[in-house]
C-alpha positions as CSV (number, residue, x, y, z in Angstrom):
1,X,-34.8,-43.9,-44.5
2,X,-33.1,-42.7,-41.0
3,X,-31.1,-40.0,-40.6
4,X,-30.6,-39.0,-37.1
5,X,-28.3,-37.0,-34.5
6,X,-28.3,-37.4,-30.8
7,X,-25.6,-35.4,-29.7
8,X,-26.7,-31.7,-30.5
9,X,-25.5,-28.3,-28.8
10,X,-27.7,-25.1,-28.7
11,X,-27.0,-21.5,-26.9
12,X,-28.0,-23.1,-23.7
13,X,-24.6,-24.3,-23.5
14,X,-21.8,-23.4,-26.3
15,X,-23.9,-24.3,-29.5
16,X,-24.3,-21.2,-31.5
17,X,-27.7,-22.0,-32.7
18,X,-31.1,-21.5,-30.7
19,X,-33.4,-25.2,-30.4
20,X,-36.1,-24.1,-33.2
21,X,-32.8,-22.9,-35.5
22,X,-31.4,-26.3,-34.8
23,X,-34.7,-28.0,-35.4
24,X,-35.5,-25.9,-39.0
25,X,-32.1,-26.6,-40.1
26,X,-32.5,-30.8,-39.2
27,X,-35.4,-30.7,-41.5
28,X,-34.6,-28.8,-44.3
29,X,-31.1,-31.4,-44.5
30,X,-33.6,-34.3,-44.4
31,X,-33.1,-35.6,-40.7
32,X,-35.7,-37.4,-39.3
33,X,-34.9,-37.9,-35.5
34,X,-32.8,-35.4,-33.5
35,X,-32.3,-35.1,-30.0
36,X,-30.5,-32.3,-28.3
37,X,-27.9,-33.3,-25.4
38,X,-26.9,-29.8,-24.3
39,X,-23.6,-30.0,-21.4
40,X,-25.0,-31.0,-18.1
41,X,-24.0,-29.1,-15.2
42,X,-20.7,-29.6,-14.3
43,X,-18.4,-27.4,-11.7
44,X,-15.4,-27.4,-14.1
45,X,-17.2,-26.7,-17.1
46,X,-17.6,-22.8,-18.1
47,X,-20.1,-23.4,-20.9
48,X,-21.9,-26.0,-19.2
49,X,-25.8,-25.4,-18.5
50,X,-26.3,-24.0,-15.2
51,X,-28.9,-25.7,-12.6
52,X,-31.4,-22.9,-13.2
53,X,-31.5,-23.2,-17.3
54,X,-33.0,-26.9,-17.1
55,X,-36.1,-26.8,-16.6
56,X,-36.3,-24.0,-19.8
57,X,-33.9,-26.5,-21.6
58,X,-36.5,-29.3,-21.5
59,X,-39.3,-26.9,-22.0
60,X,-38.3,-25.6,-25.0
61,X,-37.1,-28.8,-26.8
62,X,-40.7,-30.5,-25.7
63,X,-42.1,-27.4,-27.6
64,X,-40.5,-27.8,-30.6
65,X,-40.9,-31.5,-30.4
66,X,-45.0,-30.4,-30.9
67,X,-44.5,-27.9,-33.2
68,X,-42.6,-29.9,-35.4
69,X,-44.5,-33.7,-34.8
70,X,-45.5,-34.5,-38.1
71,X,-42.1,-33.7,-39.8
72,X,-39.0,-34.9,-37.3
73,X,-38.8,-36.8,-34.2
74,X,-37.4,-34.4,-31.7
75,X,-35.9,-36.2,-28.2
76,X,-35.1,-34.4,-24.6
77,X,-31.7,-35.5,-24.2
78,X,-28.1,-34.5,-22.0
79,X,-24.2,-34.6,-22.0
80,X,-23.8,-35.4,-18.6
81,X,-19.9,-35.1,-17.7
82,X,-18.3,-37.9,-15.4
83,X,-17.6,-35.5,-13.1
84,X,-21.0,-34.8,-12.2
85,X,-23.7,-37.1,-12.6
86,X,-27.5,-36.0,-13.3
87,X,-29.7,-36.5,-10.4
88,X,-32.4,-38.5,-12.3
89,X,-32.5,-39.8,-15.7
90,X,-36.3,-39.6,-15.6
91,X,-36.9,-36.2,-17.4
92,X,-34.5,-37.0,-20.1
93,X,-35.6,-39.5,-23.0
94,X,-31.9,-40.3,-23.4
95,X,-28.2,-40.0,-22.2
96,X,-24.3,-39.3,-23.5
97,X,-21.9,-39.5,-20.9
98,X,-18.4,-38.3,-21.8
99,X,-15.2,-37.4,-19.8
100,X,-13.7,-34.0,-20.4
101,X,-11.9,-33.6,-17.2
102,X,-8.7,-35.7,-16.1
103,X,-7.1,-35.2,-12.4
104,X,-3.3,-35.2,-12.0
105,X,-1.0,-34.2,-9.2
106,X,-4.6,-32.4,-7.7
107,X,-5.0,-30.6,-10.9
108,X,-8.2,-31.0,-13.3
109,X,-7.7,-30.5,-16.8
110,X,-9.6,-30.2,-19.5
111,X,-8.9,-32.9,-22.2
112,X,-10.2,-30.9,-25.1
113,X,-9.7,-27.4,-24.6
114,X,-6.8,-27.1,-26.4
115,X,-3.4,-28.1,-27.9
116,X,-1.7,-26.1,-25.0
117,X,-3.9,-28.0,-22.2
118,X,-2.6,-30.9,-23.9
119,X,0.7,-30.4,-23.5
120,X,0.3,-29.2,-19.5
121,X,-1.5,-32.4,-18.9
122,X,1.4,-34.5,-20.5
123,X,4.5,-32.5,-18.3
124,X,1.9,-33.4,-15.4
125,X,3.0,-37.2,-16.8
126,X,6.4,-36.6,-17.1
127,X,6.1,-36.1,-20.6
128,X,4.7,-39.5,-20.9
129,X,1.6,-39.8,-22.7
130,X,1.0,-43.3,-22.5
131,X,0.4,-42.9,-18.7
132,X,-1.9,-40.2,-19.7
133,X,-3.8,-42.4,-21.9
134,X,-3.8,-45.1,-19.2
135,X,-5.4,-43.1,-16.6
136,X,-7.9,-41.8,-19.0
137,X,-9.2,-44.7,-20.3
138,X,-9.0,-47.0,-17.1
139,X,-11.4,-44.0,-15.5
140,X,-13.5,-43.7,-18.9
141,X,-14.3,-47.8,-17.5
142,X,-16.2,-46.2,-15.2
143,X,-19.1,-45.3,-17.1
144,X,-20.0,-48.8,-17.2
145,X,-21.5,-48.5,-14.1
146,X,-23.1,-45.5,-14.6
147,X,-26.8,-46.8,-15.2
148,X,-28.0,-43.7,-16.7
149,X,-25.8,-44.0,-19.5
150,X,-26.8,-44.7,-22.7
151,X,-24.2,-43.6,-25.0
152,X,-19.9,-43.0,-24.9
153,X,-19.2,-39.8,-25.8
154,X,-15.9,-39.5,-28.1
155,X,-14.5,-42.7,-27.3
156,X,-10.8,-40.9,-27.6
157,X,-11.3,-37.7,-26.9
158,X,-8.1,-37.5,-25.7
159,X,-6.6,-38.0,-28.9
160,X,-8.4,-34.5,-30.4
161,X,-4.8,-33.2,-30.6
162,X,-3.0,-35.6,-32.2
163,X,-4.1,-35.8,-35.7
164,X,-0.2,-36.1,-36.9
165,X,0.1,-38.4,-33.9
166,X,2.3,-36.0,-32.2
167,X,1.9,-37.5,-28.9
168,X,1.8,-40.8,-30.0
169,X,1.0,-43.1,-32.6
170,X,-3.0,-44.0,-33.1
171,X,-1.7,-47.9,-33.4
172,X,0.9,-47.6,-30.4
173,X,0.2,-51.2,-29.0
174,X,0.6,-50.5,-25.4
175,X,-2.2,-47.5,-26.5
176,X,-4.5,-49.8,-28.3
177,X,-4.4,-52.2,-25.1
178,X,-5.5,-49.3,-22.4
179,X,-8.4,-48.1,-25.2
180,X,-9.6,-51.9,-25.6
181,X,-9.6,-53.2,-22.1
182,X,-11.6,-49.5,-22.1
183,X,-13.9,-51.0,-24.6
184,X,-14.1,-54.7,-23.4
185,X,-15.5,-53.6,-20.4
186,X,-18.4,-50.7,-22.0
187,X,-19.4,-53.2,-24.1
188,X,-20.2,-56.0,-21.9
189,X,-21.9,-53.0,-19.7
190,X,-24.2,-52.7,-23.3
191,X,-23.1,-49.1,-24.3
192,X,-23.6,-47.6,-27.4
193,X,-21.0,-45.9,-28.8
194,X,-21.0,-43.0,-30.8
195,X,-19.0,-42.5,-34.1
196,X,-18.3,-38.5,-33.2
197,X,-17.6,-36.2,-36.3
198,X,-17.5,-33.0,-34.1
199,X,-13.7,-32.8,-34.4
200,X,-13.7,-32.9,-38.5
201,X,-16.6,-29.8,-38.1
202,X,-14.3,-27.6,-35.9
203,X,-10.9,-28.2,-37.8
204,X,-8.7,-30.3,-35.4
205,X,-9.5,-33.9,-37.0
206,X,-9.9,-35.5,-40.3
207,X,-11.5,-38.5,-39.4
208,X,-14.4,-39.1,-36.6
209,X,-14.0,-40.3,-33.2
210,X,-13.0,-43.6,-32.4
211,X,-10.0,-44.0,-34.4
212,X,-10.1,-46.4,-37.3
213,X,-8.1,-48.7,-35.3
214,X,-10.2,-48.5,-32.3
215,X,-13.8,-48.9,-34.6
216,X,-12.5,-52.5,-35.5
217,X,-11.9,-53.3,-32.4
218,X,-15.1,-52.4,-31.4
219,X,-16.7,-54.5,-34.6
220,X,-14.9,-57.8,-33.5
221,X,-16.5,-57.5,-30.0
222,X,-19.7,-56.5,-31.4
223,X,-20.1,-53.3,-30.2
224,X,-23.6,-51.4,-30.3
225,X,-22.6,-47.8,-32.2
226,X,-24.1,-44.7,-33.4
227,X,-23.5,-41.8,-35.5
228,X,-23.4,-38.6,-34.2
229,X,-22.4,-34.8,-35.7
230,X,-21.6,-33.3,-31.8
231,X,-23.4,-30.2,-33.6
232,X,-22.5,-26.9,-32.1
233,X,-23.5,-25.2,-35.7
234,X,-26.8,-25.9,-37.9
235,X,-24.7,-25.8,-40.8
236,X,-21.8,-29.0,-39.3
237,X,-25.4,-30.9,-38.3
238,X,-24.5,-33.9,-41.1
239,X,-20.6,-32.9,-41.0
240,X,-18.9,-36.0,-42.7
241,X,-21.7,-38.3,-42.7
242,X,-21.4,-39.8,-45.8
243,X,-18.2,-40.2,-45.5
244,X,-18.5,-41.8,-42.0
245,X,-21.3,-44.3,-43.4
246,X,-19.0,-45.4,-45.8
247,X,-16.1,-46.5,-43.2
248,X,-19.0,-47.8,-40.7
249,X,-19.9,-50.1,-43.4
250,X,-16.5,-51.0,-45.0
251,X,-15.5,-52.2,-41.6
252,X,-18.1,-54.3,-41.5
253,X,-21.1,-53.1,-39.5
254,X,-24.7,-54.2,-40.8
255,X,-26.4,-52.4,-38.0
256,X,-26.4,-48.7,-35.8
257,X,-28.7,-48.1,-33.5
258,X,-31.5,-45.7,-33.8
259,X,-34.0,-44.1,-30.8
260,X,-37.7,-44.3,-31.1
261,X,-40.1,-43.6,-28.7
262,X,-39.7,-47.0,-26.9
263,X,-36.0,-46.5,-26.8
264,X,-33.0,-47.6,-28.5
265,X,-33.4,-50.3,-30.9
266,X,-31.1,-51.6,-33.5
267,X,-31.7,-51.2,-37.2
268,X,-29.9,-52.2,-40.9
269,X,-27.6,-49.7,-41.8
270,X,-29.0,-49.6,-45.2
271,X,-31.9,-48.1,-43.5
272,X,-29.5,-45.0,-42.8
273,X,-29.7,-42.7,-45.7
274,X,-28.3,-39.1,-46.3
């Protein structure tokens, strides 16, 4: 059976845990494949690895990935934000790429920082959220043409704050048109996207990124997706997993996709166990 994360924090970046507490704790919860995506350097982003911590970043994780060969696959991989690519994908077995940062009026914001940032980036709008959620998405497009990516990080990130749809409703059909012309055009570039719990973990969502809504969507135009916990605490590693199968597989999915040492390849989702 599979059980894997790919998008995995540590206290190079804001993760609370160190990568051999990470990698014990993936074990003993009966992972086999885990890669760790610590925040690439990014000039808006406090908590973000710095230039200098890389090369012990990659170091460390290939150490681990010895120490513990015969009991979990261990992969080198990043979060690289859109607002500062990585130079090279070469020393990094795998990718995320997520926006966290929107621009408005010559102002960057940070999308998930909180519900307070949230409401400064929607006065920036005019108090209109839907042009917010334009702009976001037609600039989350982008990524598509970013060759180094792999996987979309928390398709609506955006949303994080909205869990009593405050802002707007999750099925608001000029919404749903921005996220799937978003999606249309990721999947066709052959991203995988990730079904994010990290929101459930910390408190501010019940379900995982994408929306329900949004998950369809991506099932009709057969969309490549994974699961991922967004871990910033060994003990959140399989947050809402089983719960997350259980709606991967009641929408309809047969397949996830799974890394192995020859890359990404797809696999049943009955080989997914917890």
């Amino acid at each position: 059976m599979i059980k894997q994360n790919l998008h995995t924090h540590s206290v190079y970046c804001d993760g609370k845990d160190t990568i051999d507490q990470m990698v014990q704790t993936a074990i003993q919860k009966g992972f086999t494949i885990l890669g760790f995506s610590g925040h690439g350097p990014c000039r808006y982003d406090e908590v973000a690895m710095k230039e200098e911590d890389l090369v012990s970043y990659r170091k460390e994780i290939l150490a681990a990935k010895e120490k513990y060969k015969d009991q979990i696959q261990i992969y080198v991989g990043i979060e690289e934000d859109m607002t500062q690519r990585i130079p090279s994908k070469d020393p990094y077995d795998f990718v995320i790429g997520s926006k966290h940062f929107i621009q408005v009026k010559n102002q960057v914001k940070n999308v998930d920082y909180s519900q307070a940032m949230t409401d400064e980036i929607t006065d920036l709008y005019g108090g209109d959220f839907l042009s917010y959620a334009k702009d976001y998405y037609e600039d989350l497009q982008k990524l598509a043409q970013f060759e180094e990516v792999d996987i979309v990080g928390h398709l609506d990130l955006l949303m994080k704050f909205n869990e009593d749809e405050h802002y707007l409703s999750f099925t608001d059909p000029a919404y749903l048109s921005y996220a799937q012309a978003c999606i249309d055009v990721l999947v066709q570039a052959g991203k995988i996207f990730e079904i994010n719990t990290g929101a459930i973990s910390r408190g501010y969502r019940k379900h995982p990124y994408p929306h329900k809504s949004l998950l369809e969507y991506l099932f009709q135009k057969g969309g490549k997706i994974i699961l991922n916990s967004d871990c910033h605490d060994c003990h959140m590693l399989d947050c809402h997993y089983a719960e997350s199968l259980k709606q991967i597989r009641d929408i309809g999915f047969t397949s996830m996709m799974v890394l192995t040492p020859e890359g990404f390849k797809e696999a049943p989702i009955d080989q997914f166990g917890l």
